[in-house]
N, C-alpha and C positions, 0 to 999 in steps of 0.2 A: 504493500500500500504506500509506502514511503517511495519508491522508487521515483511513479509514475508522480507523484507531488512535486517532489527535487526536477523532474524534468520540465515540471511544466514551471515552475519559478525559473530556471535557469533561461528557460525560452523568452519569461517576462522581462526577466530581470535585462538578458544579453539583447532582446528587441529593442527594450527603450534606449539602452546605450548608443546602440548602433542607429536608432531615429535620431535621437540627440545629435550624433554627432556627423553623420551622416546619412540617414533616412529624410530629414527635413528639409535641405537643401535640395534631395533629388527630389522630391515632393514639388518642390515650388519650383524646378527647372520645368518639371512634366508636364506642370499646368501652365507653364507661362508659354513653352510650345504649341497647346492644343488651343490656346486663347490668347496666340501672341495679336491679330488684330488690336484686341482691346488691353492690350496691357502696356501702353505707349505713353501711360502720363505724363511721367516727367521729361519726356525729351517734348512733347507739346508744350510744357509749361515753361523749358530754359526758353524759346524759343517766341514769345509773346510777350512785347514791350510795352511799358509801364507810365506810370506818373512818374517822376523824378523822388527820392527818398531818401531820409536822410541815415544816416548808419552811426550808431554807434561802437566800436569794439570796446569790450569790457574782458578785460585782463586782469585773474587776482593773482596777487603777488603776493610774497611776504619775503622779507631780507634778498630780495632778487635784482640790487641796485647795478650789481655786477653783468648781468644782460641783458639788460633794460634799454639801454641807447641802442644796442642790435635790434631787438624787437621789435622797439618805437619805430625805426627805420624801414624796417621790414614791413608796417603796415600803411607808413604812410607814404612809403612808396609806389604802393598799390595805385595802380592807374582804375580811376571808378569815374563812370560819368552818369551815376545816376543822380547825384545828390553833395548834398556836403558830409563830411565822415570826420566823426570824433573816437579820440580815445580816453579812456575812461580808466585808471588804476587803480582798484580795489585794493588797499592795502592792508593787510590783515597783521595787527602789528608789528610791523614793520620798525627794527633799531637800526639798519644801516644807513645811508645817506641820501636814499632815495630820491626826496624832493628836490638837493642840490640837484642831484643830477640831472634829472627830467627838468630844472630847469635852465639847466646850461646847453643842454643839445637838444630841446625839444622846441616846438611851436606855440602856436597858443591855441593849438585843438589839439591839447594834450592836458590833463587835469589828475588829480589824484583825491579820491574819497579816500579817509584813515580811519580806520579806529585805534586807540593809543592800544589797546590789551588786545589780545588774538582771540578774537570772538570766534575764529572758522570760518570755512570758505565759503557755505552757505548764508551764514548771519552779514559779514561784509557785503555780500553780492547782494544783499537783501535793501541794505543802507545806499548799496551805491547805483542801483534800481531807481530808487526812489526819487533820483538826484537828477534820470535820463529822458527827455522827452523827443527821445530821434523816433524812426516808426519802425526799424529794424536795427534788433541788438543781436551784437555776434562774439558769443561766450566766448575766451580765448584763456591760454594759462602762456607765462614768461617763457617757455625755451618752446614753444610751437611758433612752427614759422610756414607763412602761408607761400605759395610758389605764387607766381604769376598771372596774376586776371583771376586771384581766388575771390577778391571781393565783387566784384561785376557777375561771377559766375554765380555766389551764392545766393546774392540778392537776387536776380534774375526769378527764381521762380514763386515771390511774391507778386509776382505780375497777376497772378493767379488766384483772385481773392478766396479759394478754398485752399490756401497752405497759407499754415499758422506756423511751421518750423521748416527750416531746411537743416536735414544733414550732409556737411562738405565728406570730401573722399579723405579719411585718415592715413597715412600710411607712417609705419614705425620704421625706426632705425635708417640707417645708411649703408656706406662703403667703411665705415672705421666699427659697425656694430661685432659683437663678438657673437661666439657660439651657439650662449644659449640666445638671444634674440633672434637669428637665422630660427632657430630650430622651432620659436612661436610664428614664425613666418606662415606658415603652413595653416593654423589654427587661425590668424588674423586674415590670410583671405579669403577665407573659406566666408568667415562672419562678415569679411565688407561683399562677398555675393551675397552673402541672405539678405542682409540689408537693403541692396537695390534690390533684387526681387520681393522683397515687402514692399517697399515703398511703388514699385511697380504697379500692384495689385489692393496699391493706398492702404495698406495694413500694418505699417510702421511706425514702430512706437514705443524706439530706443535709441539711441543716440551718444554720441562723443562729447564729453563738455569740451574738449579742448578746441573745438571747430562747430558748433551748434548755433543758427540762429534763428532768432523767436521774433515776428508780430511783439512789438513793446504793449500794446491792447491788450494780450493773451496773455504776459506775464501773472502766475500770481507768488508771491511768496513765500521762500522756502521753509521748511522747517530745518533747524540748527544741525540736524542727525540724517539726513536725507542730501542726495546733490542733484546739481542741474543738470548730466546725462541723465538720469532718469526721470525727474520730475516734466522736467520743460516737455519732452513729447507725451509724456501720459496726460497734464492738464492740457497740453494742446486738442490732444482728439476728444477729451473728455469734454471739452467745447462746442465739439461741432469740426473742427477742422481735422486739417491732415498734415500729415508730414514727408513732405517732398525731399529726394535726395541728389545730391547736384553733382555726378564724376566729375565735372572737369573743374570743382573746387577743393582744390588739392592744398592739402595741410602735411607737414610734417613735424614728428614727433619724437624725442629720440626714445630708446629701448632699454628697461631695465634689463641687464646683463651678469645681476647677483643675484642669486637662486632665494634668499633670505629677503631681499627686497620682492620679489615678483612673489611672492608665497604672500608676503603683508599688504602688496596694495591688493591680490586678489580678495584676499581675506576682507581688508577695508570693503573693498567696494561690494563684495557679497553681504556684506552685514548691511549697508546702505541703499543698497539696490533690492535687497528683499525686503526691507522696510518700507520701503518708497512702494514698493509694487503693490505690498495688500493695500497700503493706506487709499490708493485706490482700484480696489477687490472688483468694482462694478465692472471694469474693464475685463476682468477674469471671466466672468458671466457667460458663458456660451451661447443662452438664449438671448440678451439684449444687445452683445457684441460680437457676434459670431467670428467674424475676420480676426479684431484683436485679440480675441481670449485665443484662437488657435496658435495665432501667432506669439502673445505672449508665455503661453503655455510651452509652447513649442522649442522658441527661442531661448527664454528665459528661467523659468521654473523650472522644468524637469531637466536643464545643464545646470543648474545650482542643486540641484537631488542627484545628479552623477555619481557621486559620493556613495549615496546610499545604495545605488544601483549595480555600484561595484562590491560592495563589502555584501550584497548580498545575493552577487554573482559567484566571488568566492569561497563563501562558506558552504552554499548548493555544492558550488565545484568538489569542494571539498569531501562533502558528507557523500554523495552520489556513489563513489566506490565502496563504499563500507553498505549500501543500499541495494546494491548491485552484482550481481556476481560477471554481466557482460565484460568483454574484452573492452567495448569502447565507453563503459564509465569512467575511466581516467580521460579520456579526452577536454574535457573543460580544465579540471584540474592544470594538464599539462599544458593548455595554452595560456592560461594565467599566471602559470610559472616562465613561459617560454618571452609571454609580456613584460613582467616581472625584469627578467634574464635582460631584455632588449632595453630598458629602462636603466637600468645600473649598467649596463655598457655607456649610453647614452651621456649619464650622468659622469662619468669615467670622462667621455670624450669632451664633455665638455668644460671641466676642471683640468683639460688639458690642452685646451684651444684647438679640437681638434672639431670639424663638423663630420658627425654622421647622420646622413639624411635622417632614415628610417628610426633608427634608434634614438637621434636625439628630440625627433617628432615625439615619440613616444615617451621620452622624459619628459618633453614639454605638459605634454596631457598629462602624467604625474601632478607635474608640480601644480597647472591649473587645479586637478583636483582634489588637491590637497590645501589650497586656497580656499576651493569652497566650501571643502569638509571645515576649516576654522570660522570660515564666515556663518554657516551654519550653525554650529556650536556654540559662537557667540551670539548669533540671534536668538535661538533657543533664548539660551541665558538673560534675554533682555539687556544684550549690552545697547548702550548708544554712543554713535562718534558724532563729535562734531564739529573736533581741532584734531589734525594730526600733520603730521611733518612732511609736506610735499617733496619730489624729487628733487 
C-alpha cells in the first residue's frame, strides 16, 4: 500500500518542480504560438505616440556618494524627447558627502529627498513620492545603468492609456562577472522570457525595482516591510490596469558573485515578496483573476515552495526502496544523488573560477533554493525587513 502512495507523491512532488521550473515557460510558449495573432501588445503599444511627459527617475541611495556622478551622468545623458526629466535621490540615511557632490557635478534637475536615520528603502521612497508631480516615475537603485534610448523606450508604452507600469529588459553582470553569476545566467533568462510572454498575454504582475516605471496616478504607498518590484505591478492591475514590458529598455545591473550574499538577498526578497503577495490575496483568486492568479501562482508561489517540493521529493526518493522490492525503486533516489553529485562539482568549480555549464546551473538552483527555503522560514516566523544593507 505504501509503495503505490511514495509513487504517486514523487510524480507530484517531481511535476510541480519540473512546471516551476520548466513546465511554465513551455506552457506560455505553446499558447503564445497557437494565438500569436493576438498576443502582439506591446510591440502595438512601443509603437503609438503620445502627449509629451514628464519623467521623473527616483534612485535610492544610501552612502552611494562614490557612484553617484557616474549615475547622475548616465541618466541625464539619456536622449528623451518626450518631456522634461528629473532626478530625484532618495537618501536613506545617508553619512557620506552626498549632497557636496550632486552639487558640484550635477544640474539643477537633480535634487535629493533625506531622511537623517535609515528608515529603509521603502519608507524613503515613500517620502520622496510625495515630493514628485512628473506623470511617469522610473524606480532606479545607484550602480544600475540604463544603455541607450532606455528612457524614450520605457516611457513609450504609456502612450497607451491601459498600462499603469512598464517593465524595462534587466540584464545582470558583464565581461569582468565571475563564475557563479555566469552560472545564474541560465535561470535569469529563462525569467526575462516568462516575463515578456506574461506581459504579452497582459498577465504581468512582477517586476524589477531596479528599472520599473509607474503612472505617478497609480502610485500608492508602500509598507516599510514590502518593496517596489513587487508592490508597484500588483497595485497597478489591482486598478484596472496593466503592465507592459519594453525589450529595447535595456538596464544593467551588476551580479552578486558571493554564494553568502546571493543566499541573503534571495532570502530578503522571498521574505518581502511573499509578504507583498498575500497582502494582496484577491489577485491569487482564480475565479475573479483568472490570468493573474495563474500566472502568479505559476511564476511566483509554487518557485518560492520549490523548497518544499524538493525535500519532499527526497524523502519519497528515499523511502520508495525500503517500499519496494523492484529493481527500478532506487531510480529517484539515484538521481537526486546524481543532482546532488552535479551541484558540489558545481560549487567546487566555482570557488575555483572555473565555469561549468551544467553543473554550475545546477548549483545555481541550489543556492536559489536554499534562499527560499530561509525566506520561507523566516516568513513563517513573522519576520519583517525593512532596513537592510544594499549591494
Amino acid at each position: 500500500m505504501a509503495e503505490p502512495v511514495l509513487v504517486a507523491l514523487l510524480l507530484v512532488f517531481g511535476g510541480l518542480l519540473w512546471f516551476v521550473y520548466d513546465g511554465y515557460l513551455r506552457c506560455l510558449r505553446i499558447v503564445r504560438h497557437l494565438m500569436k495573432p493576438a498576443a502582439q501588445v506591446d510591440q502595438i503599444v512601443g509603437s503609438v505616440d503620445g502627449p509629451p511627459l514628464e519623467v521623473t527617475v527616483l534612485i535610492t541611495v544610501h552612502d552611494e556618494a562614490h557612484q553617484i556622478v557616474e549615475r547622475l551622468r548616465n541618466v541625464l545623458d539619456q536622449e528623451f524627447s518626450g518631456g522634461r526629466v528629473e532626478v530625484v535621490l532618495a537618501s536613506d540615511g545617508s553619512t557620506d558627502d552626498l549632497a557636496a557632490v550632486v552639487a558640484e557635478h550635477s544640474g539643477g534637475d537633480v535634487r535629493i529627498v533625506h531622511s537623517e536615520e535609515k528608515v529603509g528603502k521603502s519608507s524613503i521612497q515613500n517620502e520622496a513620492m510625495a515630493s514628485i508631480s512628473a506623470d511617469v516615475v522610473v524606480f532606479s537603485d545607484a550602480d544600475t545603468r540604463f544603455a541607450p534610448g532606455f528612457l524614450q523606450a520605457v516611457v513609450a508604452p504609456f502612450a497607451d492609456a491601459s498600462v499603469g507600469a512598464v517593465q524595462a529588459h534587466l540584464l545582470f553582470g558583464g565581461g569582468e562577472s565571475g563564475s557563479l553569476a555566469a552560472s545564474q545566467g541560465r535561470y535569469w533568462r529563462a525569467e526575462l522570457a516568462i516575463r515578456q510572454l506574461e506581459a504579452s498575454f497582459g498577465i504581468l504582475a512582477v517586476a524589477s525595482g531596479a528599472c520599473v516605471a509607474v503612472r505617478r496616478t497609480l502610485w500608492c504607498p508602500l509598507a516599510p516591510t514590502v518593496g517596489d518590484d513587487c508592490m508597484i505591478p500588483l497595485d497597478v492591475v489591482a486598478q484596472g490596469y496593466r503592465v507592459a514590458y519594453a525589450r529595447d529598455a535595456v538596464a544593467h545591473e551588476p551580479a552578486d558573485d558571493e554564494f553568502h550574499r546571493v543566499i541573503a538577498n534571495r532570502t530578503r526578497m522571498t521574505v518581502r515578496n511573499w509578504q507583498g503577495t498575500w497582502s494582496r490575496s484577491e489577485l491569487l483568486d482564480v475565479f475573479s483573476h483568472p490570468g493573474y492568479a495563474f500566472a502568479l501562482w505559476s511564476h511566483k508561489v509554487l518557485r518560492w515552495l520549490s523548497p518544499v517540493w524538493l525535500v519532499g521529493f527526497a524523502i519519497c526518493s528515499l523511502a520508495l526502496p525500503f517500499a519496494s522490492s523492484g529493481s527500478l525503486a532506487w531510480l529517484p533516489a539515484s538521481a537526486m544523488g546524481a543532482v546532488a553529485l552535479a551541484a558540489v562539482v558545481g560549487w567546487v568549480g566555482v570557488s575555483r573560477s572555473v565555469k561549468i555549464p551544467v553543473c554550475g546551473s545546477i548549483y545555481a538552483f541550489a543556492l536559489a533554493n536554499v534562499g527560499f527555503a530561509g525566506g520561507l522560514i523566516e516568513a513563517v516566523r513573522g519576520r519583517r525587513i525593512s532596513s537592510y544593507q544594499s549591494r
